[in-house]
C-alpha positions in Angstrom: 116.6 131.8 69.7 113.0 131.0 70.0 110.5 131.3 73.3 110.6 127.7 74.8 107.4 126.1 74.8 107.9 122.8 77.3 107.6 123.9 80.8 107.5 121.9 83.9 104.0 122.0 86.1 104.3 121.0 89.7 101.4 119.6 92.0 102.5 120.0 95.7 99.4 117.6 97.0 99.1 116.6 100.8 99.1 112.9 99.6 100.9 113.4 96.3 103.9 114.9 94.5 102.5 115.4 90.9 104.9 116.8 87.9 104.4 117.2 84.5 106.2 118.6 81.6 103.4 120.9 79.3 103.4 122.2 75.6 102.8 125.6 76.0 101.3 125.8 72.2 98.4 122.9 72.9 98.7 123.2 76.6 99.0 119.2 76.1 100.4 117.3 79.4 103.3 115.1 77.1 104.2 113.1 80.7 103.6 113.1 84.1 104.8 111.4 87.1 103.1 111.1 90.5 105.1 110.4 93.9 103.6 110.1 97.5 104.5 113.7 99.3 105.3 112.4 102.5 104.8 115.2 104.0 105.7 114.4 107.3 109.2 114.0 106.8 109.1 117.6 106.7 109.8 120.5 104.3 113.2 120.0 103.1 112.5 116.3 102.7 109.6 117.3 100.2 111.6 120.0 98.4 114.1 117.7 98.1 111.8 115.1 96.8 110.5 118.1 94.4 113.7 118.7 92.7 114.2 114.7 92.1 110.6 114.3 90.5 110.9 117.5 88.3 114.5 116.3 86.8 113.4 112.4 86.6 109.9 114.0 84.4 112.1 115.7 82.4 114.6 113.1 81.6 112.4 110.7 80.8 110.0 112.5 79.0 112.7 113.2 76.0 112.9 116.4 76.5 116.2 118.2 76.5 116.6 120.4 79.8 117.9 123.2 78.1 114.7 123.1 75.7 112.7 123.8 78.8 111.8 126.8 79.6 111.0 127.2 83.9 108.7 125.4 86.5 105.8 126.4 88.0 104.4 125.4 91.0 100.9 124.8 92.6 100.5 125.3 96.1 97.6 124.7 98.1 98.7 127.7 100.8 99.7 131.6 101.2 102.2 132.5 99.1 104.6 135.7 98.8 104.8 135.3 95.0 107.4 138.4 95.0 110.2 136.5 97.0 109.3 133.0 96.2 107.9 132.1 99.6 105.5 129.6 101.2 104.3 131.6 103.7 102.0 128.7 105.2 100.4 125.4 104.4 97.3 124.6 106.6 97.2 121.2 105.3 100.6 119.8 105.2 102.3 118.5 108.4 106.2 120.3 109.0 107.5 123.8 109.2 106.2 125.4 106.4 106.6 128.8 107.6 108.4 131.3 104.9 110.2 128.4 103.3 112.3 129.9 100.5 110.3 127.2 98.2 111.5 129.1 94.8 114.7 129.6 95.6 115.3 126.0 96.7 113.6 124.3 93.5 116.5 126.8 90.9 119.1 125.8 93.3 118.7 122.0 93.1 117.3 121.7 89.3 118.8 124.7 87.6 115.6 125.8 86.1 113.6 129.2 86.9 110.8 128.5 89.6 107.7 130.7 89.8 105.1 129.8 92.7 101.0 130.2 92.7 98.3 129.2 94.1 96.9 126.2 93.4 93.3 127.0 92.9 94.8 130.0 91.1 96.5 127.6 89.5 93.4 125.8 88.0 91.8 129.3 86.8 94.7 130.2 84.4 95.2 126.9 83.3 91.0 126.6 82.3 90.8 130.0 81.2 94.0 129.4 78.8 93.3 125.9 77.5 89.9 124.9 78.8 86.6 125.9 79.7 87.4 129.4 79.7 88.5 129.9 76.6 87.5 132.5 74.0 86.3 135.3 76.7 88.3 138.1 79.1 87.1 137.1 82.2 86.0 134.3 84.2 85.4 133.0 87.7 86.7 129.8 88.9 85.3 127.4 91.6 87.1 124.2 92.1 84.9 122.1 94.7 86.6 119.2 97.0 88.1 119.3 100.7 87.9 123.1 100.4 86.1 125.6 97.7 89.2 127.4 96.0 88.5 130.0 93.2 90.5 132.1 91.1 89.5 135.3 88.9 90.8 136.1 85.6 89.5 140.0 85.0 90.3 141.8 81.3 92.9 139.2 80.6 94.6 139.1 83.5 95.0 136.6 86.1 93.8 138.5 89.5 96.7 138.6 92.0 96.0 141.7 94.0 96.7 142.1 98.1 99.8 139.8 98.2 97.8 137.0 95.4 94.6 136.8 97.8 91.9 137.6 95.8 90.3 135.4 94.2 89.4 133.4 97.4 85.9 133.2 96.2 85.1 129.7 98.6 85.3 132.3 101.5 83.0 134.8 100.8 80.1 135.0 103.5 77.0 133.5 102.3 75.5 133.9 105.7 76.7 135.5 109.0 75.3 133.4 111.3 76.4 130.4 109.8 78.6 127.8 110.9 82.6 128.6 112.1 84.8 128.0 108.7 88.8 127.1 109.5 89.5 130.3 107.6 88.7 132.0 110.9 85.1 133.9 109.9 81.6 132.1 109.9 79.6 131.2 107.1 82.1 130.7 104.1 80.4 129.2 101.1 83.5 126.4 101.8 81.0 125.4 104.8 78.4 124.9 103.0 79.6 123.5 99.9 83.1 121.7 100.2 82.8 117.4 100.1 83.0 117.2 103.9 79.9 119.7 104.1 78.3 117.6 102.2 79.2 114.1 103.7 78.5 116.0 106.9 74.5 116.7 105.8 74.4 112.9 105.1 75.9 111.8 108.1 73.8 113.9 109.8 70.5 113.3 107.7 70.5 109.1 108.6 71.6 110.3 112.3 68.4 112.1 112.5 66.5 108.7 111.1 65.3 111.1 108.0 63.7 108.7 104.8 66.6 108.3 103.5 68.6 105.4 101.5 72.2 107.1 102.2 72.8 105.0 105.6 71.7 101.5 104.1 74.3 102.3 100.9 77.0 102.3 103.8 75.4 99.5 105.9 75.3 102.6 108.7 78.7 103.3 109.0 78.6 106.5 109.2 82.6 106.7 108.4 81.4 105.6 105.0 79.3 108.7 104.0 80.8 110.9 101.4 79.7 113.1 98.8 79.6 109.8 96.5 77.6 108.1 98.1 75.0 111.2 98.8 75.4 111.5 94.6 74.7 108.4 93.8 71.6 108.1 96.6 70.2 111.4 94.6 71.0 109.5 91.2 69.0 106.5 92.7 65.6 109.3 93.5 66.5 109.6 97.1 64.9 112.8 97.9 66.4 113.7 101.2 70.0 113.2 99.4 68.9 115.7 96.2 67.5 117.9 98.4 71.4 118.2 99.7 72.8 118.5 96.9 69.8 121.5 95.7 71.1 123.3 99.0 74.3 123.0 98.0 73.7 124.3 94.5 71.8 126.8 96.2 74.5 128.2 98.2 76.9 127.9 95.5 74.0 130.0 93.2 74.2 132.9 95.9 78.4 132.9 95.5 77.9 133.0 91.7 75.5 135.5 92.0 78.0 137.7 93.7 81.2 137.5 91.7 78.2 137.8 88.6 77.1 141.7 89.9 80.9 142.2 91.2 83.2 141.6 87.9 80.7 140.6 85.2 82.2 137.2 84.3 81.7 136.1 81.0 82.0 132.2 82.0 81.8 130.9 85.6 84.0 127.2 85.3 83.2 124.8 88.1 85.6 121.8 88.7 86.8 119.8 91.3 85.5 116.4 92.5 82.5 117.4 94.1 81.3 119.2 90.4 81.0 115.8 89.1 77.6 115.7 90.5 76.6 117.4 87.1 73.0 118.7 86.9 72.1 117.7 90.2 74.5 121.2 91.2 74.1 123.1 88.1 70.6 122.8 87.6 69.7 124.8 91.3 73.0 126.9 90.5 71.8 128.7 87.2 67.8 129.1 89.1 69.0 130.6 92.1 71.2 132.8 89.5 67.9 133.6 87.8 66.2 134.8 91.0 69.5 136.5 92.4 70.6 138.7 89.6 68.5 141.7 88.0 71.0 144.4 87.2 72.9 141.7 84.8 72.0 140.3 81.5 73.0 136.6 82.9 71.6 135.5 79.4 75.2 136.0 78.2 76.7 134.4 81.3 77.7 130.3 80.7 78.4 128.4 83.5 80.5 125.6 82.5 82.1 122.2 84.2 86.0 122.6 84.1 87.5 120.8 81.5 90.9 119.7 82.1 90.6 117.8 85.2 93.0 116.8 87.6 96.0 118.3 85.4 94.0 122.0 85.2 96.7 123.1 88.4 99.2 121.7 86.6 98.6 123.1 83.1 97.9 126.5 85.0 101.3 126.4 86.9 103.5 125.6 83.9 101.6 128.0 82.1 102.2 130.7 84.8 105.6 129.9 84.8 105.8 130.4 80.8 104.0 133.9 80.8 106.4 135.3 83.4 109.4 134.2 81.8 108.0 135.6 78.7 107.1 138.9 80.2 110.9 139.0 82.3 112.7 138.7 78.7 110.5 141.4 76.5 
């Protein structure tokens, strides 16, 4: 009997419940459905809810159950990979303390279940199918609430320490800096997550600084977000590209690390605060240029992600395949 190739890639969002049955030839998403996590109804409630969405995605995607192969999940937490466990969510409300979240999906849908990280998630799913494509190893920033990251090194997505490496939002771009919620103090995630960046808005029309960012909200102040500081930049506002050439900036010094650390051959970039575009890559690649001596980064891309919101997804089902695959050899 042949390898399957449809596997089922799981989403576990703090808003939403995303599923998605995958063609591991084309990595091609063949149908998804999206559900509201309510996440407050606790653990159990959104395993539960889980196990419902990944049969109904199946069924009604006309795919025979027994032609698919596993699930793989994405989730946005600390994960013991080796017993299936969510070890903790810090963005979810409920108990999810080692919640046996592997075990629970096989027993209710009768498929294999293999957890990962969800920024980890997004690396293997570019590097397979997207941006990453063609080279051995890459670094992965996806930019949004947080800055998640994920290395693949030689062919091989980086799981060392219990599937903690890779963290590369929470390297220390400068001590002194501000507290992150990681627990340590200058974490490029300060610095260059959406809400850093709202934050330098909010704080830029606060301070009565030239700026057009407070009139684009009519001064509410609960309106600033990173949008809004893009599209001032886009519109010349100088005080609002100046925030966004900090944030490249910081991002730039990250970059530069991983660059003398591993030697990536791409660097992808995704996430909803990467679809600034130039306005980030442009001061990313010069403070590359005046960072890094020891490297050739003339043979270094760095590249927007490609796949988008389904990049976890992809990467999950894809997970899922390879260690099935490597389980039956």
């Amino acid at each position: 009997m042949n390898d399957p190739t449809m596997f089922v890639g799981v989403d576990l969002g703090g808003t939403h419940l995303r599923a998605a049955v995958v063609d591991m030839v084309s990595g091609e998403v063949l149908h998804q459905i999206q559900v509201d996590t309510l996440s407050r109804e606790g653990h159990e409630a959104v395993i539960s809810r889980m196990a419902q969405l990944i049969d109904k995605v199946i069924l009604t995607s006309g795919t025979p159950k027994a032609e698919v192969g596993g699930v793989g999940i994405g989730v946005p937490g600390k994960l013991d990979r080796e017993r299936g466990m969510v070890l903790f969510l810090p963005n979810l409300p409920g108990n999810w303390l080692d919640v046996p979240l592997q075990e629970q999906i096989e027993k209710q849908v009768g498929l294999p279940a293999h957890l990962l990280n969800d920024a980890r998630a997004m690396t293997f799913g570019e590097w397979k199918y997207g941006a990453g494509r063609g080279v051995n190893t890459v670094a992965c920033f996806t930019l949004g609430t947080g800055v998640g990251g994920g290395l693949v090194v030689n062919g091989k997505l980086h799981l060392e320490l219990g599937g903690t490496a890779g963290e590369l939002g929470h390297q220390v771009i400068d001590v002194d800096g501000p507290k992150c919620g990681c627990g340590s103090r200058g974490c490029l995630e300060t610095y260059a997550s959406g809400p850093a960046i709202a934050a330098a808005g909010i704080k830029a029309v606060v301070q009565g600084l030239t700026t057009r960012i407070g009139e684009m909200v009519d001064y509410d102040l609960n309106r600033i977000t990173p949008q809004v500081v893009y599209q001032a930049a886009l519109s010349g506002d100088t005080i609002a590209q100046e925030i966004y050439q900090r944030v490249g900036h910081y991002l730039g010094i990250a970059i530069a690390n991983v660059i003398v650390s591993i030697g990536p051959r791409k660097v992808v970039i995704g996430g909803g605060v990467s679809q600034a575009g130039e306005l980030l890559f442009e001061p990313i690649r010069r403070t590359i240029r005046e960072s890094v001596f020891i490297t050739a980064t003339e043979h270094i891309e760095i590249v927007p992600a490609q796949l988008g919101i389904n990049a976890g997804i992809i990467g999950a089902a894809a997970w899922a395949c390879d260690v099935e695959t490597d389980q039956h050899r």
